[in-house]
C-alpha positions in Angstrom: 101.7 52.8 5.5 100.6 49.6 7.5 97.2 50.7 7.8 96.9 51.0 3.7 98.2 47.8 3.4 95.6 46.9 6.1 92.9 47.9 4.3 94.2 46.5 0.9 94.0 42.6 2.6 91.2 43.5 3.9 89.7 44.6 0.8 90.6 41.0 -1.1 89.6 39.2 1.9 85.9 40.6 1.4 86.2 40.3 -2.6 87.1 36.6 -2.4 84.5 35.7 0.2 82.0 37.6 -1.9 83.2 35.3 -4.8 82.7 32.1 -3.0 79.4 32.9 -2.2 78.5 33.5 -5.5 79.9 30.5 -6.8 77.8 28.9 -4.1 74.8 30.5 -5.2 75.4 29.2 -8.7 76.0 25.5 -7.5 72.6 25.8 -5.4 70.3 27.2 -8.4 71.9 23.9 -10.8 71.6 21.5 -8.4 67.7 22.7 -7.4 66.9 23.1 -11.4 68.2 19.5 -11.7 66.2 18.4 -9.2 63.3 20.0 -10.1 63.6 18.3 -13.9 64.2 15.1 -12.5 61.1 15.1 -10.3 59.3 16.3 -13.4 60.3 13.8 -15.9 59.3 11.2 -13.1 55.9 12.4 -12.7 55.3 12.5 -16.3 56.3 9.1 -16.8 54.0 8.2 -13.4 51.1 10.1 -15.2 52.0 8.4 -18.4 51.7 4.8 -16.6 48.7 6.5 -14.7 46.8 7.0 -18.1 47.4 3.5 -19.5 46.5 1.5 -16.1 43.5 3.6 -16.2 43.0 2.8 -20.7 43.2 -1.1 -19.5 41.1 -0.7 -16.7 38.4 0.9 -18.8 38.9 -2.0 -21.6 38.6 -4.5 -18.8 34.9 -6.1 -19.5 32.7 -7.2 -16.2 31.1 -10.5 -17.9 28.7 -13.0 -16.2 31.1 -14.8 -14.5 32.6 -12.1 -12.6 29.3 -10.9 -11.0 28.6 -14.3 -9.7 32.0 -14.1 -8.0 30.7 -11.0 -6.0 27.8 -12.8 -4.7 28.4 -15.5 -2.1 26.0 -18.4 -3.4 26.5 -20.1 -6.7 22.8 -21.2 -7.6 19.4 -21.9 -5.9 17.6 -25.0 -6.5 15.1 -27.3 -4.9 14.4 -25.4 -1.3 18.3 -24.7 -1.2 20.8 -22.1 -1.7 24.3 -23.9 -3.1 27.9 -21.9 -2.1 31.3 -22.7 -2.6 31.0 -25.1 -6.0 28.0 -27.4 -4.4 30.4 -28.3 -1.3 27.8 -26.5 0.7 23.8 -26.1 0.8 22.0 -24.2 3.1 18.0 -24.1 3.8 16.2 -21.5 5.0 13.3 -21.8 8.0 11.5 -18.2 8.5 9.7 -17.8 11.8 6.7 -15.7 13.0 7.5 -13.2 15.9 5.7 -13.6 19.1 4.9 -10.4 21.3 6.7 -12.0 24.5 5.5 -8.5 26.5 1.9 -9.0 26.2 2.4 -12.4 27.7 1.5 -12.9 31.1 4.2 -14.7 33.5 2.8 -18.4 33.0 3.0 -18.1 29.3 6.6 -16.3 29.0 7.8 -19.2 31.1 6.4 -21.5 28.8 8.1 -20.1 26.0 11.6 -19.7 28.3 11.3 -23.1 28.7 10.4 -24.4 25.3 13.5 -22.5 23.6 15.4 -23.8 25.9 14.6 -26.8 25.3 15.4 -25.9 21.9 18.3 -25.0 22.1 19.6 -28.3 24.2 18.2 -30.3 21.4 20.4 -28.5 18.1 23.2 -31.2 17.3 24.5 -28.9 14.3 25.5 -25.5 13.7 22.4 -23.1 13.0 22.7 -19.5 11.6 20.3 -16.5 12.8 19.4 -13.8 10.4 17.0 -10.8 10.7 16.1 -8.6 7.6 14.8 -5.1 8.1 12.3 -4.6 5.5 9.8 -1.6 4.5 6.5 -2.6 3.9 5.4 -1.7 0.5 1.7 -0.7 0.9 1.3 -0.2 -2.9 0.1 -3.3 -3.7 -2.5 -3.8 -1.0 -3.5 -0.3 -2.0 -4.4 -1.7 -5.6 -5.9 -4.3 -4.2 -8.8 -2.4 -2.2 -8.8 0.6 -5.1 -10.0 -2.9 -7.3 -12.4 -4.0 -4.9 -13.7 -0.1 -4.4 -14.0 -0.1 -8.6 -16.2 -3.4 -7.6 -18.0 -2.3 -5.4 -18.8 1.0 -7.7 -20.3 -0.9 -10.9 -22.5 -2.7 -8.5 -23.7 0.5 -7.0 -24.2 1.7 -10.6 -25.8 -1.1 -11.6 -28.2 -1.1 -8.4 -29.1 2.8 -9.2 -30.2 2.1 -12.9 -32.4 -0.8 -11.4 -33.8 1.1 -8.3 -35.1 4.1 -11.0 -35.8 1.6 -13.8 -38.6 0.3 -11.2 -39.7 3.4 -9.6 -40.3 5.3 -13.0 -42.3 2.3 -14.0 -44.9 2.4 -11.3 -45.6 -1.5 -10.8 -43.8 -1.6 -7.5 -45.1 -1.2 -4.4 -44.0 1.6 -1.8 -42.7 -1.2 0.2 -40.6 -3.2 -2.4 -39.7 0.8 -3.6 -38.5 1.5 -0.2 -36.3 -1.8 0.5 -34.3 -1.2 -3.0 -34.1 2.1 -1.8 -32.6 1.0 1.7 -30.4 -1.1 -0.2 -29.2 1.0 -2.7 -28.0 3.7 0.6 -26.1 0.4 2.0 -24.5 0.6 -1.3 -23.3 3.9 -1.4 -22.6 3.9 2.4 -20.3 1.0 1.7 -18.9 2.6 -1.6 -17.7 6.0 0.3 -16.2 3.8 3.3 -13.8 1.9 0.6 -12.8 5.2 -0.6 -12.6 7.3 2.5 -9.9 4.0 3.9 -8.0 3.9 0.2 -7.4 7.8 0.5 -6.6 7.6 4.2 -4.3 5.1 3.9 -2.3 6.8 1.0 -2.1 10.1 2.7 -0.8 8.2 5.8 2.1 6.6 3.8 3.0 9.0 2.3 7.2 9.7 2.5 6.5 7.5 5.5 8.7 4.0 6.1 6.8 1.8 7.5 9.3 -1.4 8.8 9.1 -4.8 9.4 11.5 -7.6 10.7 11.7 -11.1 9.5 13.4 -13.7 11.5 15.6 -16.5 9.8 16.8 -19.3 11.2 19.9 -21.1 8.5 20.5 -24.5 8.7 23.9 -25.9 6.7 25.4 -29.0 5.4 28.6 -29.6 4.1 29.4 -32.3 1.4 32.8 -32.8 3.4 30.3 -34.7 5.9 30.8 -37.9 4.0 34.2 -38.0 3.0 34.8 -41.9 2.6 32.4 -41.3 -0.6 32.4 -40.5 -3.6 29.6 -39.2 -4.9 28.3 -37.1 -8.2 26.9 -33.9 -8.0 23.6 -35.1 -8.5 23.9 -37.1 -5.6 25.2 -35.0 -3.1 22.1 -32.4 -3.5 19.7 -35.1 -3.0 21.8 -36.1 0.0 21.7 -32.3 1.2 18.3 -32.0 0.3 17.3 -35.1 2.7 19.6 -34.0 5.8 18.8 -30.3 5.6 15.3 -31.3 5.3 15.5 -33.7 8.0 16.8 -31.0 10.4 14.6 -28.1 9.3 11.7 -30.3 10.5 13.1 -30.6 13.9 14.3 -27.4 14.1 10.4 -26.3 13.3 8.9 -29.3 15.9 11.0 -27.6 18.7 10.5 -24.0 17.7 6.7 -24.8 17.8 6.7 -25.7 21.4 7.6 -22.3 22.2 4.4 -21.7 20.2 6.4 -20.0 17.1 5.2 -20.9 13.5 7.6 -21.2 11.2 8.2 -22.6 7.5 10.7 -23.3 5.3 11.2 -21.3 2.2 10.9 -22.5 -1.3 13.0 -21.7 -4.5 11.2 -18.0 -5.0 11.3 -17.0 -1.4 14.9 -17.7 -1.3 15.4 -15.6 -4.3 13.5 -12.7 -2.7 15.5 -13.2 0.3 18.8 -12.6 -1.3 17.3 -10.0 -3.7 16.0 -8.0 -0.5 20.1 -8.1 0.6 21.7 -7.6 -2.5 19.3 -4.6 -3.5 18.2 -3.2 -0.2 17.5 0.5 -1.0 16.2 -1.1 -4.7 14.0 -3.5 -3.0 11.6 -0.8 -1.6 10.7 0.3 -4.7 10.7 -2.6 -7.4 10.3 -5.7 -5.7 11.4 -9.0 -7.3 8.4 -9.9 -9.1 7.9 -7.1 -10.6 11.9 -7.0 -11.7 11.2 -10.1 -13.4 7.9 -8.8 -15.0 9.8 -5.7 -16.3 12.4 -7.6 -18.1 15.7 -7.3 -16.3 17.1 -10.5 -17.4 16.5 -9.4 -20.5 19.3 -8.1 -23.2 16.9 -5.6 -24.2 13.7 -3.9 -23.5 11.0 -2.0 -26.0 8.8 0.6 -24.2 5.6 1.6 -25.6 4.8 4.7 -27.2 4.6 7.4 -24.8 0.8 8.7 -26.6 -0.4 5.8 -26.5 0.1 5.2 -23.3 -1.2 8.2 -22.0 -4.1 7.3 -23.8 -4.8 4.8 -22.4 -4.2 6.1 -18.8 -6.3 8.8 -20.1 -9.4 6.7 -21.0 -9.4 4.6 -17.8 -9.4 8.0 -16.1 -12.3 9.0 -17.8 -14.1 5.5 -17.5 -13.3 6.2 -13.6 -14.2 10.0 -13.3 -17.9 9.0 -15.4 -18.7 6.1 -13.6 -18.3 8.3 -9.9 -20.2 11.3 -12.0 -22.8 9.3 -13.3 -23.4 7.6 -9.9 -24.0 10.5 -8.2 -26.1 12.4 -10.8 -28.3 9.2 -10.6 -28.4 9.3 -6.6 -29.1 12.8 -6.6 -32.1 12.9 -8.9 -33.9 9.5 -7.3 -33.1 11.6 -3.9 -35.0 14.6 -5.5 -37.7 12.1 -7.3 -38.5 11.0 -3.4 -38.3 14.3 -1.8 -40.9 15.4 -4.5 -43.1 12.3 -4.4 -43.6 12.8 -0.7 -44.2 16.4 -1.1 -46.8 15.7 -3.8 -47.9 13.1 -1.6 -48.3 15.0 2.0 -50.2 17.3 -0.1 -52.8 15.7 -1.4 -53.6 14.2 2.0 -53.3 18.0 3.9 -56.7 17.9 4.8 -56.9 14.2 6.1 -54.1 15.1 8.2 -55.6 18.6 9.3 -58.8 16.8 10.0 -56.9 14.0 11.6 -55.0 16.5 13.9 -58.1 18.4 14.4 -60.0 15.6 15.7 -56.5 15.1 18.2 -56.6 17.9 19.6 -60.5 18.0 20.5 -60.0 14.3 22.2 -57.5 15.9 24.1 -59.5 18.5 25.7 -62.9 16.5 25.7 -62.7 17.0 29.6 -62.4 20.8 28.8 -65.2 21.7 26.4 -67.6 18.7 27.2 -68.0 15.0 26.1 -71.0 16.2 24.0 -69.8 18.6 22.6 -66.5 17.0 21.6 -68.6 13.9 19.8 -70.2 17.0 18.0 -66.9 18.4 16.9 -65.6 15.5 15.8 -68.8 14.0 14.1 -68.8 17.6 12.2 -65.0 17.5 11.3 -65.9 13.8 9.2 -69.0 15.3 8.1 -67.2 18.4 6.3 -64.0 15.9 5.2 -66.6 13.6 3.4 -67.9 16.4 1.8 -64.7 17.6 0.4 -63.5 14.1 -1.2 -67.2 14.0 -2.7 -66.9 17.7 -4.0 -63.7 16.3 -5.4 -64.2 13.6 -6.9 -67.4 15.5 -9.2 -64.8 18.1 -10.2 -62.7 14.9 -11.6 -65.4 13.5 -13.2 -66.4 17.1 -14.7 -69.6 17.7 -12.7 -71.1 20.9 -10.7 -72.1 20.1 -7.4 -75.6 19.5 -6.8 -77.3 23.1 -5.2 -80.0 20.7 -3.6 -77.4 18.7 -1.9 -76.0 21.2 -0.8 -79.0 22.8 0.6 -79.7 20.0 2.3 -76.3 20.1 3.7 -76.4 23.2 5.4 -79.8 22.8 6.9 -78.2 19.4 8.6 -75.3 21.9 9.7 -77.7 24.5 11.4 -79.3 21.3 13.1 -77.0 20.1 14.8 -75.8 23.6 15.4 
């Protein structure tokens, strides 16, 4: 009986701790569902604030103003670049590197000493600044494929005027051959120009090619002359007179170490801050040619693609004719010559037979006899004469005498 009764508590025991834990589980599943609602309904409402931050940040407009915020300077004017609402002005001196390694031991002294010099005489702040920047060889490229076209028409021109006078035939072989000597300088000078223009493309080609420039920045502050009150006008002719003043010193002591320098005007000033606002631009549109292409424009028209192509077209073709015709022209004077001289050694073969027959038998006159070598060489004229005579009848449409030539053969047997 006590063991049933036992079991039986026992029994409830395990049926109420099994119904706590349920009830626990329930309590744990509503509190985690709550939680989980909560968090949701706060990250819509973050999502929801999310979107409209993100609504007025796409309405928010980037005007004028706010760009000139970004930059540091607020205008450039007369040889100076104005920050901070004209309380400040700064002038520019750029200075040509020296190559301090090639110098010998006298002359880097020289220069130790001169900048130190320059440095003890500075009796205001200065700023250095050096700009990295690639050397765009595209416009001295240009500049020698112009000069090439040049030197092209005048080869042209030269041609037409070298075979203009030798087809005529008043020109002496003399005055032929100088145009012709000057006509090869021509082309010679024509295929160097083009050999360096083609060279010097290949070679920068995907290549950077970089170069340093050395600033030295020379400030003034308004605040320098606080007892008076002056307008704005005023104050940048006063800047412009000190900074001026300075820059001119700064340049006299920078010269005794024997650097050249200069100070920048209004345009180099804008290329210098273009070159650090746009650096990776700045290789490939410079600022001139920024300006030129209309970015300070509202708006831009291009031209119509065909006839632009057109026109690339025909200069093409004006190129490409002017380099055909050149050396079609060159080829056929070259041939014109070649043939001339053929046409030319031809007519005088025997001359130059006779002429190297009578060589050779003055060259062996010790061999086969002084006598006999007079003989030889009296008979070797004898037989030439005869020829140009026989010659010239056939040209003038007569048979040759049979007398004379009777005659001719006894005089051959008697000297024989």
């Amino acid at each position: 009986m006590q063991d049933n009764a036992l079991a039986k508590l026992l029994l409830i025991l395990l049926a109420f701790l099994i119904f706590i834990l349920m009830v626990l589980c329930i309590v744990y599943i509503v509190l985690k569902y709550k939680n989980r609602s909560s968090a949701m309904i706060k990250k819509g409402k973050k999502n929801k604030h999310d979107v409209n931050k993100k609504e007025k940040n796409d309405k928010k407009e980037y005007n004028k103003n706010s760009i000139f915020d970004f930059m540091e300077f607020d205008n450039i004017y007369d040889n100076m670049i104005v920050q901070q609402n004209g309380k400040r002005f700064l002038m520019v001196i750029e200075c040509q590197g020296i190559n301090f390694d090639l110098m010998s031991g006298l002359e880097k002294n020289s220069v130790e000493q001169g900048f130190i010099q320059f440095l003890n005489s500075l009796r205001n702040p200065i700023q250095i600044y050096v700009q990295t920047r690639t050397v765009n060889l595209g416009k001295s490229i240009s500049n020698y494929k112009s000069k090439v076209d040049e030197i092209a028409r005048a080869y042209s021109a030269k041609q037409l005027e070298y075979n203009q006078k030798l087809n005529s035939g008043r020109y002496s072989y003399d005055q032929l051959n100088k145009d012709r000597l000057e006509l090869t300088r021509q082309k010679n000078l024509y295929e160097y120009g083009a050999d360096i223009v083609s060279n010097t493309e290949r070679m920068s080609l995907n290549r950077n090619i970089l170069s340093k420039h050395y600033y030295v920045i020379v400030p003034y502050y308004s605040e320098e002359n606080p007892d008076v009150h002056f307008a704005k006008d005023e104050i940048a002719n006063i800047a412009f007179s000190e900074l001026y003043t300075k820059s001119q010193s700064i340049i006299s002591s920078l010269g005794v170490c024997g650097i050249s320098s200069k100070i920048l005007d209004t345009t180099e000033l804008m290329e210098l801050l273009y070159v650090a606002y746009n650096r990776d631009e700045s290789e490939i549109v410079d600022l001139k040619r920024s300006i030129n292409y209309g970015y300070f424009d509202l708006y831009s028209t291009a031209p119509d693609v065909y006839e632009k192509r057109m026109k690339e077209l025909d200069i093409k073709i004006e190129k490409e004719a002017i380099k055909k015709a050149n050396e079609t022209v060159y080829n056929v004077l070259e041939e014109n010559e070649k043939q001339r001289k053929a046409r030319q050694k031809e007519a005088e073969l025997d001359d130059l037979i006779a002429q190297m027959a009578k060589t050779l038998i003055m060259e062996n006159k010790e061999t086969i006899g002084y006598d006999v070598a007079e003989q030889a060489v009296e008979k070797v004229d004898e037989e030439i004469k005869n020829k140009k005579e026989e010659k010239i009848q056939k040209e003038e449409g007569e048979e040759p005498n049979e007398e004379k030539k009777t005659v001719r053969r006894r005089k051959r047997r008697t000297v024989q």
